[in-house]
N, CA and C atoms as a LAMMPS dump frame, in Angstrom:
ITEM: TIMESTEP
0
ITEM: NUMBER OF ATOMS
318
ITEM: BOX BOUNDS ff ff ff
-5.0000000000000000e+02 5.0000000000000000e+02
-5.0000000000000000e+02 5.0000000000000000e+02
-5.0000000000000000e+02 5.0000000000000000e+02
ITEM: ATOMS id mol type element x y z
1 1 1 N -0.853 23.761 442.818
2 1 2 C -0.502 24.601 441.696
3 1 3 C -1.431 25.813 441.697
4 2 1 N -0.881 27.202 441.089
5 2 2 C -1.514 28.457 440.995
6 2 3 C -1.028 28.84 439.774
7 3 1 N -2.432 29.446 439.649
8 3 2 C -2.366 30.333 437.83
9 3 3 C -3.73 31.232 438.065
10 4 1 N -3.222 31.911 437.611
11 4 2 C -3.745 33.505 437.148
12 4 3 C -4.108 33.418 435.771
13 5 1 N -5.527 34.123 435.416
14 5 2 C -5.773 33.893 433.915
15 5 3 C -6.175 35.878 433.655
16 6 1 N -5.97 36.251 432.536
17 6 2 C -6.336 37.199 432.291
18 6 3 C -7.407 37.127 431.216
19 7 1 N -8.514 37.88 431.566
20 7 2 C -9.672 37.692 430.625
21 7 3 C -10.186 39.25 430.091
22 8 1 N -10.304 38.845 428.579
23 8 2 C -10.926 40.435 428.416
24 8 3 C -12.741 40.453 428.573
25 9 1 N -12.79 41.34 428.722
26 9 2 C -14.138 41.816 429.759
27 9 3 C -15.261 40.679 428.559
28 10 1 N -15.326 40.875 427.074
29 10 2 C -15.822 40.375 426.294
30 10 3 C -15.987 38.661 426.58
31 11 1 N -15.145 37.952 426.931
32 11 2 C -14.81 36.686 426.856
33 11 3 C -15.211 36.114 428.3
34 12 1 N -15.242 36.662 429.002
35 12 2 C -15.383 36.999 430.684
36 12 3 C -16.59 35.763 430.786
37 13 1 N -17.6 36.22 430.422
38 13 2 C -18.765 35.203 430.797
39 13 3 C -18.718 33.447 429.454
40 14 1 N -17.787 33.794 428.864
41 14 2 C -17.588 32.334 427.854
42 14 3 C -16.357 31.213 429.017
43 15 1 N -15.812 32.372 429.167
44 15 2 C -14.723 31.372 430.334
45 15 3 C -15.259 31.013 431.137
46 16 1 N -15.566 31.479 432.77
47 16 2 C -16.381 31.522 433.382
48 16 3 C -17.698 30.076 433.276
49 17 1 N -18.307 29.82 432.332
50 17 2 C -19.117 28.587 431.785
51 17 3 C -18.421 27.842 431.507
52 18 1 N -17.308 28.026 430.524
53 18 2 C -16.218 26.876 430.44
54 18 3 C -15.966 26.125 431.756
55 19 1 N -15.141 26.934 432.276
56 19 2 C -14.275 26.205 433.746
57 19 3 C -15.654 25.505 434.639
58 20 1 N -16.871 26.502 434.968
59 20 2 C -17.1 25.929 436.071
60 20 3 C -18.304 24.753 435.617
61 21 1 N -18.41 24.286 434.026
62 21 2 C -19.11 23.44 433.993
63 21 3 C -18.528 21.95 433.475
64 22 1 N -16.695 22.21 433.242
65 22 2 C -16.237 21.032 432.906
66 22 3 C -15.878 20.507 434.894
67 23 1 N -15.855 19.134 434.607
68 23 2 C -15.463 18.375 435.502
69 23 3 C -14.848 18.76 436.517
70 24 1 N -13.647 18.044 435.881
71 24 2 C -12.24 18.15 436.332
72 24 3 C -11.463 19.196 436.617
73 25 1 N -12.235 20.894 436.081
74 25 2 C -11.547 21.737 436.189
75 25 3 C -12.401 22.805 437.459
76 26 1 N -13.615 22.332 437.413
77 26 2 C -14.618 23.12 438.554
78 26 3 C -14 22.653 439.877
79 27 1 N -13.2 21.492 440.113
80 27 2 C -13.473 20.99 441.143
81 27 3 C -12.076 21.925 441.933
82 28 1 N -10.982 22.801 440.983
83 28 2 C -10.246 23.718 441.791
84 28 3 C -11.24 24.869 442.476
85 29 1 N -10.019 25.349 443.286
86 29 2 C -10.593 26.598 443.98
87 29 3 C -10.323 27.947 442.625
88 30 1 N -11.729 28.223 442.398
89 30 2 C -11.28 29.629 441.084
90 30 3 C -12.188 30.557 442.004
91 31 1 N -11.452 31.743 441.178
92 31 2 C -12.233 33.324 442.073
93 31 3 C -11.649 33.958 440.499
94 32 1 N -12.938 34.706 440.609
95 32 2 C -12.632 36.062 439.504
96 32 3 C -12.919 37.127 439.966
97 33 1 N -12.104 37.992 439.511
98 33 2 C -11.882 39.249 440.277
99 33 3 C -11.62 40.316 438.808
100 34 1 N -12.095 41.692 439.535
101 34 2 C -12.18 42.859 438.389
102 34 3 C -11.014 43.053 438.377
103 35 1 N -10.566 43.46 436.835
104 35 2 C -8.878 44.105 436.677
105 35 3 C -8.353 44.902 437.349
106 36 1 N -9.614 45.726 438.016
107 36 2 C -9.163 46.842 438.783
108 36 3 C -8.126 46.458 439.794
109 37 1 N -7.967 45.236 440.138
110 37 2 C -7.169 44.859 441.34
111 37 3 C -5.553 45.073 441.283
112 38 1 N -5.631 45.164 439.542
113 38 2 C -4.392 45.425 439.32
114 38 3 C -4.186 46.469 438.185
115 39 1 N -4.796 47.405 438.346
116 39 2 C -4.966 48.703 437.227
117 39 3 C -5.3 47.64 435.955
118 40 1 N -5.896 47.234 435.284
119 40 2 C -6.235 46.746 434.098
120 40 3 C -7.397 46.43 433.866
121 41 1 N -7.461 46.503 432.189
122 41 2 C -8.972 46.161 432.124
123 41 3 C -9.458 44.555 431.995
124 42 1 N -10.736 44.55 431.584
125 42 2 C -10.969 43.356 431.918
126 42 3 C -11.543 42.636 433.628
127 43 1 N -10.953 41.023 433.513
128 43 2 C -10.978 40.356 434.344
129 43 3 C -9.705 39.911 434.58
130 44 1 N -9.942 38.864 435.828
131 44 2 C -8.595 38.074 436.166
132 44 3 C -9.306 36.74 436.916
133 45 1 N -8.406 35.771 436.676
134 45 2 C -9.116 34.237 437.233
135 45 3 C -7.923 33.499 438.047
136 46 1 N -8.436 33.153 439.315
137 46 2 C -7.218 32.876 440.655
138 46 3 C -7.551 31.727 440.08
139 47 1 N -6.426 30.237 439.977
140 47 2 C -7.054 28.9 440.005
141 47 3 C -6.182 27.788 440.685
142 48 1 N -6.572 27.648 441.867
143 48 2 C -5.652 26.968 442.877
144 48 3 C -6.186 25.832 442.991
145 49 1 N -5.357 24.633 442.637
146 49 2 C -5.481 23.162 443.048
147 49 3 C -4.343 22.204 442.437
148 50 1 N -4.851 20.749 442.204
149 50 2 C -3.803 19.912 442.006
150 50 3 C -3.504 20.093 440.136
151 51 1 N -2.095 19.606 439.97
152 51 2 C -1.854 20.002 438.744
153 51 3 C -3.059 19.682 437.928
154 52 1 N -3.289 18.443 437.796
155 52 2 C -4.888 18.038 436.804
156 52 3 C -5.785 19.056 436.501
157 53 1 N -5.947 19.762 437.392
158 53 2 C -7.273 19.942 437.515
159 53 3 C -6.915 21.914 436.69
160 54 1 N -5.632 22.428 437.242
161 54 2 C -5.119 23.901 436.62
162 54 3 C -4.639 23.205 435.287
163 55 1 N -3.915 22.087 435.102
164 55 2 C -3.5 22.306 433.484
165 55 3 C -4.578 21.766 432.759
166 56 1 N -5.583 21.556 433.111
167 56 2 C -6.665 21.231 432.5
168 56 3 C -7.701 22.583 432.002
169 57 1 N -7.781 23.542 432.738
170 57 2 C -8.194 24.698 433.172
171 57 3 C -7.358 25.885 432.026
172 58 1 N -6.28 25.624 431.888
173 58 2 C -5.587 25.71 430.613
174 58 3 C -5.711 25.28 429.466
175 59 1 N -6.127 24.196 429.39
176 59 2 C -6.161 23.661 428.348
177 59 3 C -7.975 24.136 427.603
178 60 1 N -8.452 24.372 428.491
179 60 2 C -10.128 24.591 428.393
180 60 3 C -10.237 26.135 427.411
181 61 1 N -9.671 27.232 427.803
182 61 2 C -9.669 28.6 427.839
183 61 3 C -9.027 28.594 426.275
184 62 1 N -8.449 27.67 425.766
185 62 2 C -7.841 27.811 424.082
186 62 3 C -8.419 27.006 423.272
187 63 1 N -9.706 27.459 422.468
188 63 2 C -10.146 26.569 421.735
189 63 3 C -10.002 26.816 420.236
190 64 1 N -9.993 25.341 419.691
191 64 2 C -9.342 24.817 418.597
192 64 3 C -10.542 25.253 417.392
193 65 1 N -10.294 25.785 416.25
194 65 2 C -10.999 25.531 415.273
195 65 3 C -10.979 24.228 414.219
196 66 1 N -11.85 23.157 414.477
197 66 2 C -11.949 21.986 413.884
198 66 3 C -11.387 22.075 412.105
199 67 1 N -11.795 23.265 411.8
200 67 2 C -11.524 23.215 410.445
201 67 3 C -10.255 23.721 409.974
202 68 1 N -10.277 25.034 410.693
203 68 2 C -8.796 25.466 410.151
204 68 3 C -7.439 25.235 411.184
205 69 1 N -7.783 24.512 412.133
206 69 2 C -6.822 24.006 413.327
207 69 3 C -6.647 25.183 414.369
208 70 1 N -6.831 26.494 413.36
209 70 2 C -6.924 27.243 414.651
210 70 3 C -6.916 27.236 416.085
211 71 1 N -5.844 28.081 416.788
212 71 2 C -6.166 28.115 418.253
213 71 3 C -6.525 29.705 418.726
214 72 1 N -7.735 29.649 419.249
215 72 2 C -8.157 30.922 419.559
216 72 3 C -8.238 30.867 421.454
217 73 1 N -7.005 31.894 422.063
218 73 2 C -7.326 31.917 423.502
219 73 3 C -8.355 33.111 423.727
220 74 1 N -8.803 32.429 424.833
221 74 2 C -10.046 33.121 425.332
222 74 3 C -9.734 33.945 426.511
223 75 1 N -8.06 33.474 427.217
224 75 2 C -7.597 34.215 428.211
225 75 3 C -5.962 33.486 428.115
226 76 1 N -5.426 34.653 428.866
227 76 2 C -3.755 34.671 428.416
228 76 3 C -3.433 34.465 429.734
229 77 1 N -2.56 33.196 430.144
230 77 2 C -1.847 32.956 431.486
231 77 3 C -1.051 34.092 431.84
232 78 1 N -1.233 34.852 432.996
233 78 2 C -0.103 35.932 433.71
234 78 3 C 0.678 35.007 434.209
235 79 1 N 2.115 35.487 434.319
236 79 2 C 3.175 34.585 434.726
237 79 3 C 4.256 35.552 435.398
238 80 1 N 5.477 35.295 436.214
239 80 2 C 6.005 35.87 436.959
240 80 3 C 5.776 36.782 438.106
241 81 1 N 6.65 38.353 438.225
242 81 2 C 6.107 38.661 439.332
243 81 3 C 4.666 39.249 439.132
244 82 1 N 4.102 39.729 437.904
245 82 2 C 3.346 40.338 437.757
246 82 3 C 1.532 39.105 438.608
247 83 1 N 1.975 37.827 437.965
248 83 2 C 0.998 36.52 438.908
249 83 3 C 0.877 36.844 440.235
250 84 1 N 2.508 36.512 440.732
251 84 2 C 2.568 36.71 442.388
252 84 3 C 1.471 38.1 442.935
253 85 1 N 2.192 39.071 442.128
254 85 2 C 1.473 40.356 442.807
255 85 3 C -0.42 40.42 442.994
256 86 1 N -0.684 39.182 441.53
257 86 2 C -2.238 39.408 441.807
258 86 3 C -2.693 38.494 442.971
259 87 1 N -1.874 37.568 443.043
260 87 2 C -2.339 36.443 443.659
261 87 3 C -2.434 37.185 445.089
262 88 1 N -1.325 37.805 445.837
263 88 2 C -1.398 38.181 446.883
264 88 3 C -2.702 39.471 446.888
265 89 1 N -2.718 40.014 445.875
266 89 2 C -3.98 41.288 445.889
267 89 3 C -5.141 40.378 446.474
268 90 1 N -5.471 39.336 445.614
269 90 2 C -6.589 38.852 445.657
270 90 3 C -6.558 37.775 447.287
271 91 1 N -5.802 37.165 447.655
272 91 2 C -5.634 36.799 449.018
273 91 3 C -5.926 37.789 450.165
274 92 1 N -5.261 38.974 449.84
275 92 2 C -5.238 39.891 450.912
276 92 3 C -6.6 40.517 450.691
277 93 1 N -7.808 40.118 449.96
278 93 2 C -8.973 41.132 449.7
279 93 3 C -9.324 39.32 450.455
280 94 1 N -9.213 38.634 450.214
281 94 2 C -10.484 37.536 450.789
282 94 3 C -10.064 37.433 452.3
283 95 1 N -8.836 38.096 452.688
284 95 2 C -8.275 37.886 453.856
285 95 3 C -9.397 38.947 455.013
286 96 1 N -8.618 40.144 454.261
287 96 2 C -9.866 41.089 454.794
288 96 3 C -11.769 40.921 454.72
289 97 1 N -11.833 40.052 453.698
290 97 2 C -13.55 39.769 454.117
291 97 3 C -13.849 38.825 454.742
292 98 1 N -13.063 37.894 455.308
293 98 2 C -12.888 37.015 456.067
294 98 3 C -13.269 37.293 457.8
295 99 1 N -12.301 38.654 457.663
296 99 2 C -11.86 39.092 458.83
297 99 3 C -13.689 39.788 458.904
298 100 1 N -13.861 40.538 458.159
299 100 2 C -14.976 41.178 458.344
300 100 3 C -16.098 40.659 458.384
301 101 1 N -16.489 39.486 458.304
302 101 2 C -17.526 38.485 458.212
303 101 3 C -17.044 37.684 459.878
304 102 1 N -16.029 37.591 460.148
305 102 2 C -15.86 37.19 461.764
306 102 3 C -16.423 38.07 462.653
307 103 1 N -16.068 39.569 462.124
308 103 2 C -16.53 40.436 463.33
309 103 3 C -18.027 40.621 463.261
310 104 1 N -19.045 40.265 461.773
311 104 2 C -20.418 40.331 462.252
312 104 3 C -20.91 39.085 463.24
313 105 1 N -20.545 38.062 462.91
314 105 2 C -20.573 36.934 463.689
315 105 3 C -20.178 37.098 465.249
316 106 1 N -18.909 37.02 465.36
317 106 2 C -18.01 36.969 466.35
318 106 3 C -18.5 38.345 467.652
């Protein structure tokens, strides 16, 4: 499973602690990347793994106010083509540093 999270620049470092210190949800592959990747502000959060571990990762980013039930998101799922398009931005940038980290080596 893949999901794209959109984060505003403010919330950026509350998510970020969220995901990578619960469990079950650190153990996907996440990358955050500047909005710039896709003209916008903010952030953006790649989160590739087994369903558990992304709808969990979802479930983390909307927290509840105990008192007034409130749900306050901390980042808004991108969905359709607008997902696809980041997902491939952000593939094709790790693709290329990939490549470029072979040729210091290589």
């Amino acid at each position: 499973m893949e999901i794209v999270l959109q984060i505003e620049a403010a919330n950026y470092t509350k998510v970020k602690d969220i995901l990578f210190k619960d469990d079950t949800a650190s153990r996907a592959s996440i990358v955050f990347k500047d909005g710039s990747i896709a003209n916008k502000e903010g952030y953006f959060c790649y989160i590739s793994g087994p369903d558990e571990q992304c709808k969990r990762a979802l479930e983390l980013v909307k927290l509840k106010d105990e008192k007034t039930g409130e749900v306050t998101e901390l980042a808004k799922e991108v969905t359709g083509k607008e997902k696809d398009e980041i997902i491939n931005k952000i593939k094709e940038e790790e693709d290329k540093a990939a490549e470029g980290f072979g040729n210091i080596i290589g």
